[in-house]
N, C-alpha and C positions, 0 to 999 in steps of 0.2 A: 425572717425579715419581711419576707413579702407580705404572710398572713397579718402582720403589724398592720403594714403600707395600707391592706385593703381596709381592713375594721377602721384605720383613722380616716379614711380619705383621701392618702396623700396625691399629690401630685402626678399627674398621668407619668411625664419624663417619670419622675424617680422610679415605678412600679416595672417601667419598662427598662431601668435600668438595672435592677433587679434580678429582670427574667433574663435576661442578657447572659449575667454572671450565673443564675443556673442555671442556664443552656450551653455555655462554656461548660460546667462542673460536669454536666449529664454527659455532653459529648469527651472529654476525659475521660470520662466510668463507661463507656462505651453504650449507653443509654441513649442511643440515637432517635428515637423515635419521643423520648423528653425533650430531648436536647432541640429538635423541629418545632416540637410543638411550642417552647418555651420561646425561641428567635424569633415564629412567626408571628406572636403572638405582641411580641415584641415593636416589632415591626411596624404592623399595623394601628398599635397606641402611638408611634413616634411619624408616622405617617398622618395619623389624623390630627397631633398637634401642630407638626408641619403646614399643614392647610389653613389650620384655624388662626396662626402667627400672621403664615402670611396675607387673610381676610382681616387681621387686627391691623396690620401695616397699611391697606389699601385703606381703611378707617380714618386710622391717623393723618391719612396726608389729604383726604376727603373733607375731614372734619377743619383743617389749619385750612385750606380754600376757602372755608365759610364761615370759619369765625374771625378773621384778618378783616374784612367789611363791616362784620358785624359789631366787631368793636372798634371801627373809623367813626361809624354811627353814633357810638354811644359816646365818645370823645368833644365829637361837635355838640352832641347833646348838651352835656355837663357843662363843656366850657363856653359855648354859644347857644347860650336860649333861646337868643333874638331869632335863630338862625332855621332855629324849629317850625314856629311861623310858616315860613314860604315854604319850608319840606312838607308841611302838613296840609299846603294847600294843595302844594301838586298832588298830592297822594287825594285827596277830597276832589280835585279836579278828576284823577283819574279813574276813579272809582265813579263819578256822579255822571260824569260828560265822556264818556271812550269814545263817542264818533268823533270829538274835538281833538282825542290825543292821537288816536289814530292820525287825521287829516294834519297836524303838527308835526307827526312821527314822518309823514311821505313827502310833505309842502317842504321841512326843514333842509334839507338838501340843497333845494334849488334856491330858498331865499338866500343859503351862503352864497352859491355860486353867483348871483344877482348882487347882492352885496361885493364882493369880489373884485367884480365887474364893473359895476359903478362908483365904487366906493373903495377905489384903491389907495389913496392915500390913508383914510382911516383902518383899512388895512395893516399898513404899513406900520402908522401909530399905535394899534393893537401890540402887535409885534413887538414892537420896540421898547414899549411901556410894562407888559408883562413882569417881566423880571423884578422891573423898580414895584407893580405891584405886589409880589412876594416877597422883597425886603419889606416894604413897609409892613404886612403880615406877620413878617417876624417881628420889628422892631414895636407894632402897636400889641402885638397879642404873643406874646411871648409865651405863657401859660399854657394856652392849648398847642405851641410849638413842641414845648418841653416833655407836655404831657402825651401829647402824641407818639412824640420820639421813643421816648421811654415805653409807653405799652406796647408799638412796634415792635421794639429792640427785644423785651420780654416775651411778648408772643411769637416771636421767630426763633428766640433763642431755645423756649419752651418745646418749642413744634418739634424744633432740630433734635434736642436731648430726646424728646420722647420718637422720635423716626428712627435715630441710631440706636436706642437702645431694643427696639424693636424688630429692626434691620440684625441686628448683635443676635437676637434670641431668634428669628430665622435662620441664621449663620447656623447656630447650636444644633439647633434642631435637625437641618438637613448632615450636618455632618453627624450626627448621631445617626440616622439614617443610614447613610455611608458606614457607618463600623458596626452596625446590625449584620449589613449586607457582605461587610467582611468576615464575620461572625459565622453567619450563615455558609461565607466560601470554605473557612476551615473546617466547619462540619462537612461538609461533601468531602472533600479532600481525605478526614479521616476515614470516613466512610468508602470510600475507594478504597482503601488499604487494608479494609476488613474484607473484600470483595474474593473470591476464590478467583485465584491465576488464571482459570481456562476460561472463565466470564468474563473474555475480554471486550466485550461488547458494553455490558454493564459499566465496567471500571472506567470506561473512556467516557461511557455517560454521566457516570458524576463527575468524574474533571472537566469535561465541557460545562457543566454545570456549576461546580464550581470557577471556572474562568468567567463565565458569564455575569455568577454575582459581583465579582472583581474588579469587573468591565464596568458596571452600574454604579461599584462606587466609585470609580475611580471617575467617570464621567458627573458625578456630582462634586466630588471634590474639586475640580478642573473649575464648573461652573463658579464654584466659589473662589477661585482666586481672582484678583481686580487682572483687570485687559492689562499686559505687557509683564505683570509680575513674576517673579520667579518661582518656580514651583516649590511647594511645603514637604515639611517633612512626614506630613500624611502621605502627600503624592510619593514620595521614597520610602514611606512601607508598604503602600500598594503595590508598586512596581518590586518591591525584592520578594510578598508574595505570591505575584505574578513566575517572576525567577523558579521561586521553590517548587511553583504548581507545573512548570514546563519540567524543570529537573526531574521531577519522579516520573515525568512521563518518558523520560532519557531523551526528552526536545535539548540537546547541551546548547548546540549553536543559536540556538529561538531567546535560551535562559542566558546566556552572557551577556548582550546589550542590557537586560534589565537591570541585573545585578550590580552592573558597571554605573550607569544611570541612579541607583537608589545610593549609592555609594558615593560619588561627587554630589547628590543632593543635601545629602546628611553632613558632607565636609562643607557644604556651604551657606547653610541651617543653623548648627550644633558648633562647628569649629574641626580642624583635621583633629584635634585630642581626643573628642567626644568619646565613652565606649560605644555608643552607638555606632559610630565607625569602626572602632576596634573590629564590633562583631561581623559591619561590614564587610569589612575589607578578608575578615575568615571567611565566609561563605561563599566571597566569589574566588578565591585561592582556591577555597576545595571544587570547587567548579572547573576551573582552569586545570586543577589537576586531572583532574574525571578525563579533560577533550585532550592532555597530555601535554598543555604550556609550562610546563615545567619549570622553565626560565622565567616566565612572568609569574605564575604563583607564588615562589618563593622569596623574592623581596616582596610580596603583599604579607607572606607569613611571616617574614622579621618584624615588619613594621607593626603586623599587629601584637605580637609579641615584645614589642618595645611598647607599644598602647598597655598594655596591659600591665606593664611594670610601674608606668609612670601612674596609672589609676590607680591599681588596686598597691601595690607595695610591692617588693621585691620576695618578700616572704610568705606572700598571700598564699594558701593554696588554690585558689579560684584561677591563676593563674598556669593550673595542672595539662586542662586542655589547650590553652595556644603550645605549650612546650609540646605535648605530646605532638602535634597537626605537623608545627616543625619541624619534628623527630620523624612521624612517619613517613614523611618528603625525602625528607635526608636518607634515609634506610630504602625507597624506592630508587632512589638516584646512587645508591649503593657506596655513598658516602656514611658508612654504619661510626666512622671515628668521630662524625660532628653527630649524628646522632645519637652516641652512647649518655655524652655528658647531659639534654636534653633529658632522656628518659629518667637518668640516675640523681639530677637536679629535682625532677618531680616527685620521685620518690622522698626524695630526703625532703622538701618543704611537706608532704602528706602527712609522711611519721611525725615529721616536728610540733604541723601546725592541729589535726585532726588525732592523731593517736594512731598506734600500728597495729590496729581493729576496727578501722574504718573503711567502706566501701571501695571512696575514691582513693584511700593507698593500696587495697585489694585491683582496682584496675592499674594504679603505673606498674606496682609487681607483675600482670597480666601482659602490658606493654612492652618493660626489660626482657619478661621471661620472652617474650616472641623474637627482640632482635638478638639474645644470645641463640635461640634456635636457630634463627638464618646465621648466624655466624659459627655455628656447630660446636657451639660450647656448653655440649649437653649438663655436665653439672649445674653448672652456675643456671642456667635456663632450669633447670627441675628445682632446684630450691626456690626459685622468684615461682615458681608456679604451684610449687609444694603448699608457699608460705599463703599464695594466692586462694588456692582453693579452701585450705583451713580458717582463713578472715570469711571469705565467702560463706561458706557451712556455717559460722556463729552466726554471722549478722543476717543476712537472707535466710535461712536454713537450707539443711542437707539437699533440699528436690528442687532449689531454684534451678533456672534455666541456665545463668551464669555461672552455676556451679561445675553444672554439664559440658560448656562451652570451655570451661577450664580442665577440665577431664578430659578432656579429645586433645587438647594440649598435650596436655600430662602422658596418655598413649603414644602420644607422637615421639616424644622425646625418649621414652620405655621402649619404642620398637629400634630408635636410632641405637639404642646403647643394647638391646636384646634382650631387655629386663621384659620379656614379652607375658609372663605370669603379669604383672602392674600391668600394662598395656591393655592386657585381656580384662582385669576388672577394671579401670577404668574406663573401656567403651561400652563393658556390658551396663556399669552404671549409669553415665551419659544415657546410654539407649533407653534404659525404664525412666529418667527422668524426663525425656524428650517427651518418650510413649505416654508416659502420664499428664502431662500438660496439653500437647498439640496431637496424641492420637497418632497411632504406630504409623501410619501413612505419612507424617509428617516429612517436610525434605530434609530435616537435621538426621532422624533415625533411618533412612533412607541414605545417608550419605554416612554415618558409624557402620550401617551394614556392611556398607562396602571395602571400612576400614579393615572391619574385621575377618571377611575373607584373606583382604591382602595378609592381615596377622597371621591367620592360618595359613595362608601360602609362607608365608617367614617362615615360617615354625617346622613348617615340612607336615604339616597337618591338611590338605588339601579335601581330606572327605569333607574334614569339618568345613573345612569354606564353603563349602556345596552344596553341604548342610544347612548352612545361615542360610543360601543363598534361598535354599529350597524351603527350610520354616519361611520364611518372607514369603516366598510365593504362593505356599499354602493359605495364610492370613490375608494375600488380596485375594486368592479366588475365594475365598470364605467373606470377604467382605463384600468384591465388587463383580464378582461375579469370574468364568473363566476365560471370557472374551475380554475383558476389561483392558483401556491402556495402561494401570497400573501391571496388571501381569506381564503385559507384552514388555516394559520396562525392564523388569525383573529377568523375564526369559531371558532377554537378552544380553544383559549382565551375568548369568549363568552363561552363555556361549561362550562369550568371554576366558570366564574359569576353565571350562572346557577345553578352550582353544589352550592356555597356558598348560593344561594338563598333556595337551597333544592325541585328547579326546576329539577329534574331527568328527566325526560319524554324530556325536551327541551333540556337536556346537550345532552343526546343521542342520537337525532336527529340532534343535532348539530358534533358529535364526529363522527356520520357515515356517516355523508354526506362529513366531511373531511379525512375521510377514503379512499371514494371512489375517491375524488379528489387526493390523497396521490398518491392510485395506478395509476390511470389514468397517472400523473405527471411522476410517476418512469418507467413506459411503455415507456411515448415518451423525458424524460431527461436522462434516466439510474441513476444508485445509488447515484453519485455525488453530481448530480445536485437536487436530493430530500431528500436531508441525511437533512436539515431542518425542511420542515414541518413533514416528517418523526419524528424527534423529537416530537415537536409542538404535533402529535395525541398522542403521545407517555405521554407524560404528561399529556393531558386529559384522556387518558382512564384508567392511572394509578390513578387520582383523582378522577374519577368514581369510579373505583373499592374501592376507600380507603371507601370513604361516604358509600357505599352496603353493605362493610365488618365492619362496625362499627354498622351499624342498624342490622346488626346477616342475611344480604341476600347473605349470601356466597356463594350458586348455582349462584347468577346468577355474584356474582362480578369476578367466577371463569377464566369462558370467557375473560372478559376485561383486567383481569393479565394477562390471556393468550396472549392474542394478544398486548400487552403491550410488554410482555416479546420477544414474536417475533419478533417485529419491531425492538427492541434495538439489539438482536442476531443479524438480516440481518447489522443493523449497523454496527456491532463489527464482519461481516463476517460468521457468523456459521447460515447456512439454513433451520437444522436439528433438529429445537426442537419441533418441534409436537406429536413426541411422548412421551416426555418426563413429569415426572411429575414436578406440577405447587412449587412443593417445590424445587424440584430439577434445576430448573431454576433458580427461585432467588438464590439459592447458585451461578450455575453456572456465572450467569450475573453480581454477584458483585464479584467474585472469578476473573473472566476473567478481570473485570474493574479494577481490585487491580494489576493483573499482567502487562496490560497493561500501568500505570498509573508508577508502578515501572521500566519498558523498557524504558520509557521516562524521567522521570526525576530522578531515583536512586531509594535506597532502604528509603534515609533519606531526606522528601523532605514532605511539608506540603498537599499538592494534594496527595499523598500515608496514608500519616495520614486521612487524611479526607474520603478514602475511607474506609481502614479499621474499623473507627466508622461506616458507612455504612455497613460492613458486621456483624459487630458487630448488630447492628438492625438485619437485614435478620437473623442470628443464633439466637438470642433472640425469635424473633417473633414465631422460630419452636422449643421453650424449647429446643435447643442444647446449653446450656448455660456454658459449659465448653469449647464449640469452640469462643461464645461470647465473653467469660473474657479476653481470649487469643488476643485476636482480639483488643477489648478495651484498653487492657492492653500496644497492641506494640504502639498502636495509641498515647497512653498518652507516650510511652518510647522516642519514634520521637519526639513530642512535647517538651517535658520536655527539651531535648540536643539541638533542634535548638531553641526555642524561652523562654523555662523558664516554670520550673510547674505550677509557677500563672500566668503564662501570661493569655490572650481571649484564644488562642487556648490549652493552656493548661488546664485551667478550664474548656472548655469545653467537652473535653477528662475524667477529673475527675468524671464530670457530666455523661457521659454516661457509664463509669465504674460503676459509682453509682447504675446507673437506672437498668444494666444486674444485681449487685447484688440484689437490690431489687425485680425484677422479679423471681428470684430463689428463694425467699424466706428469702436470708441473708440479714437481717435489722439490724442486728450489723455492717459489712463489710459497707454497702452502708450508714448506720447513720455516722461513722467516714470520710467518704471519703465527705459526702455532707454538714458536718460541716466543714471540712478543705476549701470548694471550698465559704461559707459562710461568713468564715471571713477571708479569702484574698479578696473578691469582696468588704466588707467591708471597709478594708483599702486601695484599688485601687483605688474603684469608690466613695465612701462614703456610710453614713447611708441609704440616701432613694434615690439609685438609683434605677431603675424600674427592671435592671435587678437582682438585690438582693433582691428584691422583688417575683420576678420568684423562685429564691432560697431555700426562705425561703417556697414558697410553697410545693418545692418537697420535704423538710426537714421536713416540717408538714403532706405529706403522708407517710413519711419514717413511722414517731413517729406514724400515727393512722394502719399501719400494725405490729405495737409492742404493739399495745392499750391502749397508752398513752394518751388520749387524752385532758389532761390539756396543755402539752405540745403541740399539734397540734392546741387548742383553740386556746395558746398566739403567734404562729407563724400566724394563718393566720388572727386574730387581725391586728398584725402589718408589714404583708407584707399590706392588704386592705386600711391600714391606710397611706403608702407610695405611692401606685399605687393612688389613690386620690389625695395627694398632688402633683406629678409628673406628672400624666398622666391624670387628670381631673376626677369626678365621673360621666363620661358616656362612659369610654374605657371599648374595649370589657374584657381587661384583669382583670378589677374590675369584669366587671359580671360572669367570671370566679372564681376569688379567693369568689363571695359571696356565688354561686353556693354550693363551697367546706365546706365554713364556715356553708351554712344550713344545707349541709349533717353532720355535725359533732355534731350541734345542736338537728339536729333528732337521731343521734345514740345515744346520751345523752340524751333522754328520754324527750328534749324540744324543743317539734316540737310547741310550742306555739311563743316560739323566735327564730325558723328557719322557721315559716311563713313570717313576712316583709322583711326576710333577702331574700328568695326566689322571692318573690314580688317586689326585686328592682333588682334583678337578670333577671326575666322575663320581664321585664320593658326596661333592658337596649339592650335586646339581640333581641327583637321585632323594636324598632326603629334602632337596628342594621342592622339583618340580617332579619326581616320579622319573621311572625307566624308560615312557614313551615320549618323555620330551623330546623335539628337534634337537635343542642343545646338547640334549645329555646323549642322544643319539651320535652326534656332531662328535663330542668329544670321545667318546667311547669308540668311533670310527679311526680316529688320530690316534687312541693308546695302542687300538688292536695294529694299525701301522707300523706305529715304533716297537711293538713286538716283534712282528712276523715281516712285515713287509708290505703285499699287495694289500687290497682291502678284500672283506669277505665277502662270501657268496651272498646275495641278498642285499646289500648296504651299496646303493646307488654313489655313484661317482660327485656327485655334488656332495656326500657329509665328506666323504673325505679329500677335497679338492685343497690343492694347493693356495689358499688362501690366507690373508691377514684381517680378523676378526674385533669390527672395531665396537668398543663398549658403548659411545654413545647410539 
């Protein structure tokens, strides 16, 4: 079209409207360096018409100044010849005699005033007569009245049409201008999101960059509305995105007045029906949800899901994503009974309206299948994700990235039921599909690697885990070298393994070696660019420390906090905790993360609650258990007002309110509070969900610290008897609750019937986690008990203590 545009000539605008459109298409196809040159290009043709309109307008109203006289002139002409005479003398006078008109020009002043002066009555008579002179004007010379009037009224009217319409095609122009500019801000914006994660310096420079062209147009647009007017619905798609440009920057509190703003302008533009409100009023919902308004996002998502029925039909399936936004609200607020019908509505208008081999019925199958997984209805969740991946594989084919993303699924669901052969090839699948598109360093195959350890740990396969872990790490130091932070990553994700094997010696060796890699990185990247694996050590030596401080080797776990706690302060800025004691930093670190977390997203906001249960632990842990309750307590108060007291996160809130009172000693307080959280999961999830089973265990150590222990027998009876039926009798959480159940056996004086129970205890946590495990140490200390008695030579006083071992 262009090539056409230029061979004919056409019009600068249309050429550059053109490049416009493929500068959009270039920037699409990722063709960014077209896609520049085609906007600026753009630009620049619509800038120089801009100029040249508005030098046409200054014309127009220059040229009506001088031809308004010029045809008074011609008027007298035509209709009074006589009149011409004395025009043409003065003009002969003036021309032949200037010292005369001159001395005329300077005398005339004061002969008024002298006339004036002397000659005030005739004055007066001037004055008075005037008028009557212009009626009789009219009445004797009607003609040149008529004619006057008329070419007047035509050349004013003439001027006007041709000002406006000129005024009209400036308008055009600068607003074309304006959506170049906007043109231009989406290209940056996409181009930021090609930018590699650690170039965080770059990335922020195209979004400054992009805000800035946004700003320019939005400041032209502005100009162009009249003084007092209400703003257009240009200015409310600049302003929503402006919203979008702050949102990815995770500016949420910067992006909600805009969104809110583009939103009441388009309802008062368009109409509240508009879809352009519809899509509105979705984007700042999902916005709302991001900062955790929970309560206000969701009457914006009915409504626009009522928009959407009344526009598109009730049958549409265009109407697949508002049901889905609604649904996945509803499933975070752990309302999954209003969100079942949502998902299973979208599905059935897909199959109906598209066919059951179409994309968008391959995502609501994607969608169902996700909230049968949260509600642990592994069948039904594997056939919606069976059906999902097989649409996927026709329509996309086999190596799309969706296919993959549907596989990691599909494992998930194969490790819950143990079908771990499936599990195994679907991540090794996902993995080469990942590696083949975005390159084995990618964070998707980077995050299946890690599945797939865990699988291997399932499986009771733990070299293999070790194995992945260790192919992986051979391929970054093969790629980036062996200093690299991708290795130190890695290493440290192997300490981990390590750590779960009850390999200390090897976790350690692994944790200081990415240590030293850590520092090395932060020397020649600065804080930025290592604030990851900085993490990454951060986590291992916090997992070291936890396994040290559990076997009673607290000198040495002390260090590993230490340095734990350090690396997270340089995080969060503070350089200065070396002298500081190892208590008083955990306060401070989760104190500072609480304050932090509240700067950011508000005081009412689900990342504020979730920290607070975190400080709630740290105070527990140092028996400050009256700062703990507190703590707990605001965490379940959040909860309760955005998402509902039984909701997930509300129960979960209950639960650790429970657990600080039980630690202090109040087993009344924490028995009432972890029966309430018992029979809500109850009617949520059903009878033998796995996490009501979790439940019912801590409910069974509540009762054996009141020394009930009939009631603690028939609880962990029938949590054991659920974890079995749900979760197969070889998960590690069975060898948990058997663990519990021998110890209750032994304290009841029949260690005869908490031998096999120990014995299938030690059984499951050997082909688990291996012989050197803590746990399987731990248990294996409790059977040699209920054999013999004392505990053996060698096996410290802590595995076999008189404790209640709780699952969470």
């Amino acid at each position: 079209i262009l090539e056409v545009q230029e061979a004919a000539e056409e019009q600068r605008l249309d050429r550059a409207e053109t490049m416009v459109d493929i500068g959009l298409a270039c920037s699409d196809l990722g063709d960014f360096e077209n896609a520049a040159e085609y906007l600026e290009k753009a630009l620049a043709i619509r800038g120089v018409v801009g100029v040249m309109l508005v030098e046409v307008a200054m014309l127009v109203i220059v040229s009506l100044m001088m031809v308004i006289p010029l045809l008074t002139v011609i008027v007298i002409v035509v209709t009074q010849p006589l009149m011409v005479i004395p025009l043409l003398t003065v003009i002969v006078i003036g021309m032949s005699q200037p010292l005369m008109v001159i001395v005329n020009v300077v005398t005339q002043p004061l002969m008024v005033i002298v006339i004036v002066v002397t000659q005030p009555v005739m004055v007066i008579v001037n004055v008075v007569t005037q008028p009557l002179m212009v009626i009789v004007i009219v009445a004797t010379q009607p003609l040149m009245v008529i004619v006057m009037a008329v070419v007047g009224i035509m050349v004013m009217g003439g001027g006007m049409m041709m000002t406006m319409t000129v005024v009209t095609m400036v308008r055009v122009a600068l607003g074309r201008i304006a959506d170049t500019f906007v043109a231009m801000s989406m290209l940056s914006r996409k181009q930021s999101a090609k930018v590699p994660a650690e170039n965080v310096s770059e990335r922020q420079s195209k979004y400054d960059q992009a805000m800035e062209q946004l700003g320019q147009a939005m400041q032209i647009r502005e100009h162009l509305l009249a003084e007092g007017a209400k703003p257009d619905v240009a200015i409310a798609d600049l302003k929503n995105e402006m919203g979008l440009l702050l949102e990815m920057q995770d500016k949420l509190q910067e992006a909600e007045p805009l969104r809110k703003a583009a939103c009441e302008i388009w309802q008062q533009n368009l109409g509240p029906e508009h879809p352009r409100v519809a899509t509105g009023l979705n984007n700042l919902a999902a916005l709302l949800t991001k900062l955790g308004k929970f309560d206000l996002a969701l009457p914006l998502y009915q409504r626009c899901l009522e928009l959407e029925e009344a526009n598109l039909g009730k049958d549409n399936p265009s109407m697949a994503p508002a049901m889905n936004n609604l649904a996945l609200l509803f499933k975070t607020l752990s309302r999954h009974e209003e969100a079942y019908p949502l998902y299973k509505r979208s599905l059935e208008l897909c199959e109906a309206e598209l066919g059951e081999q179409h994309p968008t019925t391959a995502s609501a199958l994607y969608n169902l299948g996700s909230l049968h997984m949260d509600l642990h209805r592994w069948p039904s969740a594997m056939e919606c994700l069976s059906r999902c991946t097989k649409i996927r594989e026709e329509v996309l084919g086999p190596n799309d990235v969706d296919v993959a993303a549907t596989l990691r699924k599909v494992a998930t669901v194969a490790m819950a039921t143990k079908d771990f052969q499936r599990a195994e090839a679907a991540l090794k699948r996902a993995l080469s599909i990942y590696s083949a598109k975005h390159g084995e360093q990618c964070p998707e195959a980077s995050a299946i690697q890690a599945s797939m350890s865990e699988l291997y740990i399932a499986m009771g396969r733990s070299e293999e885990a070790l194995e992945v872990a260790a192919l992986e790490l051979e391929r970054v130091i093969h790629k980036d070298g062996p200093n690299s932070a991708e290795a130190a990553k890695v290493m440290s994700r192997m300490a981990c393994l390590h750590i779960a094997q009850g390999h200390l010696e090897d976790a350690k060796a692994l944790i200081h070696q990415a240590a030293d890699i850590q520092k090395q990185v932060l020397d020649c990247r600065g804080p930025d660019q290592a604030a990851d694996i900085q993490e990454q050590v951060a986590v291992s030596l916090n997992n070291l420390a936890g396994v040290l401080k559990e076997q009673g080797h607290y000198d040495e776990a002390v260090p590993y906090y230490k340095e734990c706690i350090k690396i997270r302060s340089k995080l969060d800025g503070n350089h200065d905790v070396e002298t500081v004691e190892l208590a008083a930093n955990l306060n401070n670190l989760a104190e500072r993360a609480l304050s932090i977390r509240r700067e950011k997203y508000g005081a009412q906001h689900p990342e504020v609650a979730e920290t607070l249960t975190n400080l709630a632990g740290v105070y527990s842990s140092q028996q400050q258990f009256d700062a703990a309750v507190k703590a707990a307590q605001e965490a379940l108060d959040i909860n309760e007002a955005l998402v509902g007291r039984h909701s997930k996160q509300g129960l979960g809130s209950l639960k650790w309110l429970a657990h600080v009172y039980y630690s202090q000693g109040d087993y009344d307080t924490a028995l009432v509070l972890m029966q309430e959280v018992a029979t809500a999961e109850e009617m949520l999830l059903g009878v033998n969900h796995p996490e009501l089973a979790k439940t019912l265990n801590n409910l069974a150590g509540i009762y054996a610290g009141k020394h009930q222990f009939e009631e603690v027998l028939e609880l962990y009876k029938r949590s054991l008897t659920m974890l079995e039926v749900e979760l197969g009798s070889h998960h590690p959480d069975v060898a948990k609750t058997l663990h519990n159940l021998g110890v209750v056996f032994y304290k009841n004086g029949k260690a005869e019937m908490a031998v096999p129970v120990f014995e299938r205890a030690v059984a499951i946590q050997i082909d688990m986690y291996g012989p050197e495990n803590p746990s399987t140490k731990s248990t294996q200390a409790w059977l040699w008990r209920a054999q013999n008695g004392p505990p053996p030579p060698g096996v410290s006083e802590l595995d076999v203590m008189d404790t209640m071992r709780n699952v969470d």
